[in-house]
C-alpha positions as CSV (number, residue, x, y, z in Angstrom):
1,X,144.3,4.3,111.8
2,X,141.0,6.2,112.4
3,X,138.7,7.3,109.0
4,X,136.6,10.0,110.3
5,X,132.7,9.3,109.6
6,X,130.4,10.5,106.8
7,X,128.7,13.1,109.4
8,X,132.2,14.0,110.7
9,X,133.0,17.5,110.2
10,X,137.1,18.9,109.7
11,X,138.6,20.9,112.6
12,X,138.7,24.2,110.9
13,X,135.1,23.9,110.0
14,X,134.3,23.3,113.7
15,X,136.5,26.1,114.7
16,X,134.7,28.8,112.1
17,X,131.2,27.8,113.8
18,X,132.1,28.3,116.9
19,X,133.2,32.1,116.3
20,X,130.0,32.3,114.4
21,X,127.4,31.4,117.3
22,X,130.0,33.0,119.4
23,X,130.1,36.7,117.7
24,X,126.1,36.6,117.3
25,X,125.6,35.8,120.8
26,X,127.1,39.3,121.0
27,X,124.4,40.8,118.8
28,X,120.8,40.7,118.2
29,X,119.6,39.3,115.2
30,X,118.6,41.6,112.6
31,X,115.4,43.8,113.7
32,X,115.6,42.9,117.0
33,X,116.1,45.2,120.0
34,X,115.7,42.5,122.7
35,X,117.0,39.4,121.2
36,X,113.9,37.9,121.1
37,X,112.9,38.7,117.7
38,X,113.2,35.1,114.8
39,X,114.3,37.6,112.3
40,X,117.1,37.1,109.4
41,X,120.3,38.1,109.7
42,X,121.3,41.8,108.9
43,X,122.3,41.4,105.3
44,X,124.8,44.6,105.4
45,X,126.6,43.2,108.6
46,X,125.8,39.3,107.7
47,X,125.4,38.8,111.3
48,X,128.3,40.7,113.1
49,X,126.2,43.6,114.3
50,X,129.5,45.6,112.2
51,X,129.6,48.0,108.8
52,X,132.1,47.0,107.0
53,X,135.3,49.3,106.8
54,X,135.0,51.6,103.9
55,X,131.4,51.4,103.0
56,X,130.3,54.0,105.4
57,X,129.2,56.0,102.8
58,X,127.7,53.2,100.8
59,X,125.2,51.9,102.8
60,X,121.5,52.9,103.3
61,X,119.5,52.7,106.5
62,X,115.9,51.8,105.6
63,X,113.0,53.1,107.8
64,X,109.6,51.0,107.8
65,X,106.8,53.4,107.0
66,X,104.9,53.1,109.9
67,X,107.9,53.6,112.3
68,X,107.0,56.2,114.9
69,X,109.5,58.6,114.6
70,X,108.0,59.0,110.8
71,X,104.6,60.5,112.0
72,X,105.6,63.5,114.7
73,X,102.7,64.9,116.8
74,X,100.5,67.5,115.4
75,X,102.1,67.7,112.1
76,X,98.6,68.8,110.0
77,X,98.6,71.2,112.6
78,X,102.1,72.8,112.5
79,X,101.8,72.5,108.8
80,X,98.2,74.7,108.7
81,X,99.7,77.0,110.8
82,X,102.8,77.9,108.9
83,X,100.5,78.5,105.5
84,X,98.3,80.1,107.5
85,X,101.0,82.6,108.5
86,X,102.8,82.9,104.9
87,X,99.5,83.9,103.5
88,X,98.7,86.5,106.5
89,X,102.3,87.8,105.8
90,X,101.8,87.9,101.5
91,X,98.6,89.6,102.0
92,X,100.0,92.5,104.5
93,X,102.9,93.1,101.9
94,X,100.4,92.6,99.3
95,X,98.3,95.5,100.6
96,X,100.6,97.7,102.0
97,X,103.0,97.8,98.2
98,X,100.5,97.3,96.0
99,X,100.4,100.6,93.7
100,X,97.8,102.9,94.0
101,X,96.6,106.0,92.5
102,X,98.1,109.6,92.3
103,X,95.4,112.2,91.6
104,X,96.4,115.1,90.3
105,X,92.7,117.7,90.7
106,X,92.4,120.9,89.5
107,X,91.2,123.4,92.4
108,X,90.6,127.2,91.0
109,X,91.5,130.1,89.2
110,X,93.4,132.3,91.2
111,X,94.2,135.2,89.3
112,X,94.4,136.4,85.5
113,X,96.6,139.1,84.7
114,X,96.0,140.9,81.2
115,X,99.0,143.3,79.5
116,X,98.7,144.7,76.5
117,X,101.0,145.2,73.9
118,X,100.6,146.6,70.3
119,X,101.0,143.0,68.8
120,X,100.2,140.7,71.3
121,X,97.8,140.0,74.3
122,X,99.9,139.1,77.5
123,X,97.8,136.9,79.9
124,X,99.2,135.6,83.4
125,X,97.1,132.5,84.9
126,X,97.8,131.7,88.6
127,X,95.8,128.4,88.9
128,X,95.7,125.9,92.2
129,X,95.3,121.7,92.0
130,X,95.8,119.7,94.6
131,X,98.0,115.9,94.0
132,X,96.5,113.3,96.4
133,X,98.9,110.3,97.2
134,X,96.8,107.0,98.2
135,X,99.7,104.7,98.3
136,X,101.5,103.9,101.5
137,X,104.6,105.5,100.3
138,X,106.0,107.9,100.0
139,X,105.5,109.5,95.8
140,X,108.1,112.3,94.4
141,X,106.8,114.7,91.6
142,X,109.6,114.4,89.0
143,X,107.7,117.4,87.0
144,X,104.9,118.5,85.7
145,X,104.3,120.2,82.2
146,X,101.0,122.1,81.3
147,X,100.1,123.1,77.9
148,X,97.4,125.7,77.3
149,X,95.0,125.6,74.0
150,X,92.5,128.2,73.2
151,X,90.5,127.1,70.1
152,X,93.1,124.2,69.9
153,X,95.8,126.7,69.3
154,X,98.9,125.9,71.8
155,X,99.0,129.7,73.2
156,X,101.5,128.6,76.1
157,X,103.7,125.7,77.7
158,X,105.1,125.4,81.0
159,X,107.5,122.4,82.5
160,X,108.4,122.5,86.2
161,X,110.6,120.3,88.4
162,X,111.2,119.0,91.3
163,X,107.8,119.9,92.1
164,X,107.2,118.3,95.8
165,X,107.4,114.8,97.3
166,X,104.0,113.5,99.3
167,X,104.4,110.7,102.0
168,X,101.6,107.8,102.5
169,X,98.4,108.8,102.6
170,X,98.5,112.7,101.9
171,X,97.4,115.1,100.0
172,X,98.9,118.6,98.9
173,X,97.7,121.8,97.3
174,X,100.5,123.3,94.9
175,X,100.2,126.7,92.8
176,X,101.4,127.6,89.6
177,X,101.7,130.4,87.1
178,X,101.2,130.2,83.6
179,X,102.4,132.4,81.1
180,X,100.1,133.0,78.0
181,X,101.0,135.6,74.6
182,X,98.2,135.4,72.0
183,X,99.6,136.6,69.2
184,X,96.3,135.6,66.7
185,X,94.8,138.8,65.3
186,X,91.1,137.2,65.6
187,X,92.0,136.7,69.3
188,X,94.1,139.7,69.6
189,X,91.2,142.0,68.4
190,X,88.7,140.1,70.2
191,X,90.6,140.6,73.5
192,X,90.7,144.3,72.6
193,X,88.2,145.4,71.1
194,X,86.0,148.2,73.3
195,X,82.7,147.1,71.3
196,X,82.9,144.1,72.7
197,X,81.6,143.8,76.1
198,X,82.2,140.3,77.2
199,X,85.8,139.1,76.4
200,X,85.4,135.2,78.0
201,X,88.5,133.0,76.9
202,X,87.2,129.2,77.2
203,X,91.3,128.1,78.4
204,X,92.0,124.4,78.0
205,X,94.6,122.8,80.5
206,X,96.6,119.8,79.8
207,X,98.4,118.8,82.5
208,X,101.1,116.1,82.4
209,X,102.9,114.9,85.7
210,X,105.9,112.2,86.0
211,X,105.6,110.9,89.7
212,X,108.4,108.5,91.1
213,X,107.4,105.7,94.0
214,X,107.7,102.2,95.1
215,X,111.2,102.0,92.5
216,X,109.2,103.1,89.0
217,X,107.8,105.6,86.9
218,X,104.4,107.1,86.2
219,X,102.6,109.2,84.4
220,X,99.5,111.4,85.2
221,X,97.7,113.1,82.7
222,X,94.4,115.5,83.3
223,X,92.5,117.8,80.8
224,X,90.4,120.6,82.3
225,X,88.5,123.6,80.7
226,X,88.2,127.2,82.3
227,X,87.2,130.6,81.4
228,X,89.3,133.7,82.0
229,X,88.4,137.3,81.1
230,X,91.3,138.9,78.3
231,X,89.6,142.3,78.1
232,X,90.6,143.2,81.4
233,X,92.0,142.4,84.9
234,X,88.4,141.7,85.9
235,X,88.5,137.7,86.5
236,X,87.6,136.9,90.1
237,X,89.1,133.9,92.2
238,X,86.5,130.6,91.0
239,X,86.9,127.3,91.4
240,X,87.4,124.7,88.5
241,X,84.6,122.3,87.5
């Protein structure tokens, strides 16, 4: 009867190493592309070169940090380039929809048409303003309302609508009629009276317009002074100052 040895190893142990050395002879250790690294083990695959089944999802592939395929070619400059683009682009839309100004000048008296009636004064006003657009789209008048004041008495008010639309850049020249009855007596006798040579009204616009662009609202307001004659149909054509 033989007793195996203190050093002597069972069958089944021998057998197990044996698949061991003979599986990683299949694989490189881990780390190694040519076999000829002394590197450990992989820990994930303990030495088969295999995932386990099922932990596909599990498992992390760590990168060193100064792996090559972390540091592409010319990244600073690809990266430069691209800001350098988003702000050329953010400045164009910048400047081309940022909101401007909408002028709204007055131009000239027309013409002032005096009636005269036993209790009133009747005065038509033709007057001319321009609107000036300096936005890069297009602006739509909604309307524009005037209110007329002699001595800081409201004498007349006028809304219009839809009054015109202006595309980028352009400016138009619009005319409108007002329609003034002074009914005061001082006025009234003023205007009439034959003693009186000089019969200057001082005529003070306010002029309200609601423009529409670039998806809000605005308003435009504008005061201007003017003198008309309401003795007679003697006011030339003058421009406002």
């Amino acid at each position: 009867m033989v007793t195996p040895g203190r050093n002597s190893k069972p069958a089944e142990a021998l057998t197990g190493g044996e698949e061991s050395a003979k599986t990683l002879r299949h694989f490189p250790p881990y780390g190694s592309m040519n076999r000829r690294s002394s590197a450990d083990s992989c820990p994930t695959c303990r030495g088969t070169g295999q995932i386990p089944r099922g932990q596909q999802d599990q498992l992390v592939a760590v990168i060193p940090c100064n792996d090559v395929r972390l540091k592409p070619r010319r990244t600073k400059l690809t990266v430069c380039i691209s800001m350098g683009l988003c702000l050329f682009v953010c400045c164009l839309i910048l400047f081309f929809l940022f909101p401007r100004s909408v002028t709204l000048t007055p131009v000239s008296v027309q013409s002032v048409m005096v009636y005269f009636s036993p209790d009133k004064v009747q005065m038509e006003v033709t007057n001319l303003v321009n609107i000036t657009n300096n936005n890069f789209a297009s602006v739509t008048v909604v309307d524009l309302t005037i209110q007329s004041l002699v001595s800081y008495i409201v004498v007349g008010k006028t809304r219009i609508s839809n009054l015109t639309t202006l595309h980028a850049r352009t400016q138009k020249s619009y005319t409108f009629t007002i329609d003034l009855p002074i009914t005061d007596e001082g006025l009234n006798f003023y205007c009439k009276s034959s003693t009186i040579k000089i019969h200057t009204l001082f005529l003070e616009l306010q002029m309200t317009m609601n423009i529409s662009y670039l998806s809000h609202m605005e308003q435009v307001s504008l005061d201007t002074f003017e003198y008309v004659d309401c003795g007679r149909n003697s006011t030339i054509p003058h421009p406002v100052r």
